[in-house]
C-alpha positions, 0 to 999 in steps of 0.5 A: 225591731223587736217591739214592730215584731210585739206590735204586729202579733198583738195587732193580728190577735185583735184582728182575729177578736174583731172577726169573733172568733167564738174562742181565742187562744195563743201557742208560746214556747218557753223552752227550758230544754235545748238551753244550757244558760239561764234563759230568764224570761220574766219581762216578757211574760209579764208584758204579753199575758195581760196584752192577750188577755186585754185583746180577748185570749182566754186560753193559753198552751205553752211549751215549757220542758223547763229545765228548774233551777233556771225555769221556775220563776219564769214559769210561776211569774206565767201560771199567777199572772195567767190566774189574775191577769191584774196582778202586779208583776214586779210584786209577784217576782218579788214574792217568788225570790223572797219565799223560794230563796229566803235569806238569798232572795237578793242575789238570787234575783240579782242573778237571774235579772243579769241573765234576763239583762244579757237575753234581752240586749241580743241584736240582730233579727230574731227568728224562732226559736232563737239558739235552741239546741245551737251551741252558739246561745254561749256566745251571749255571756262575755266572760264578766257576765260569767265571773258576775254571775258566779258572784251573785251564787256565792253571796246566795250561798253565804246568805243561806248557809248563816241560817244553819242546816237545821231548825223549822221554819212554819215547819221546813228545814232551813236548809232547803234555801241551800239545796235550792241554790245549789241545783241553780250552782251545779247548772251554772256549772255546765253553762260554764263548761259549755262556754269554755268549751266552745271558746276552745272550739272557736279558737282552734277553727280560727287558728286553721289556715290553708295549710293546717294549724298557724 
């Protein structure tokens, strides 16, 4: 159903290109705002911009009020590739986990491509814009994906903290790499809250029955 849905946007923009429209351009939506679990996107960028491009958009406008800790890699995979639509994506990404997270590069990534993988399996029909500001985005995580997740963080962690908390490199403290995945852990930390939250919520509506609490 998704890729019908794919298929039928890129197949209306070429329509619009074959009337010669004298400028072509597209409006996305990669909010940041109004979600509170990792919402990784890189798939998706990575597919539609050369898709518009190919089909003869040349201008671009998105709405991304990112939140950055989760964010950033979405957003610069978005702005290189909107730059040089030829780029090779799965470089790129590379290049951005390698260069922002240093030493924690791999679980860094292993991180946000779990959370990309729990995003991307959604069922059901979709509908814009899917669980913004709606508690029930939570409901995506199973708890494993939770403790897997916390998993990939501490290795991260471990990674960056064996570089020490001083010493340059092409003239930056190490210790960036450790404020970095720190930002990423303490935003984690309200995904976290926000689910055992609800889960509580959940649990005490199904326990109400016609005469109050079972």
């Amino acid at each position: 159903q998704r890729q019908m849905c794919i298929r039928d946007s890129l197949a209306t923009v070429a329509a619009w290109n074959r009337k010669n429209a004298p400028f072509l351009g597209t409006w996305d939506y990669l909010f940041g705002y109004g979600f509170i679990i990792p919402r990784s996107m890189t798939r998706i960028v990575a597919d539609s911009i050369p898709a518009l491009h190919e089909r003869g958009v040349r201008a671009y406008f998105s709405q991304i009020a990112a939140v950055w800790p989760y964010d950033g890699h979405t957003n610069w995979l978005l702005t290189r590739l909107l730059w040089n639509t030829g780029l090779d994506p799965e470089v790129l990404i590379d290049e951005y986990f390698r260069e922002f997270f240093g030493p924690a590069g791999d679980p860094m990534r292993a991180f946000f491509d779990h959370a990309e993988s729990v995003w991307m399996k959604q069922s059901g029909q979709g509908w814009w814009l899917r669980y913004w500001k709606d508690p029930w985005q939570v409901a995506l995580y199973r708890p494993k994906d939770l403790e897997l997740m916390s998993g990939h963080l501490e290795q991260a962690e471990q990674a960056a903290s064996r570089l020490g908390v001083s010493g340059p490199e092409r003239g930056l403290p190490f210790s960036r790499f450790s404020e970095r995945i720190e930002l990423t852990r303490r935003m984690f930390n309200l995904t976290r809250a926000l689910h055992a939250y609800q889960t509580h919520v959940w649990e005490a509506v199904s326990a109400i029955g016609p005469d109050g609490f079972r």
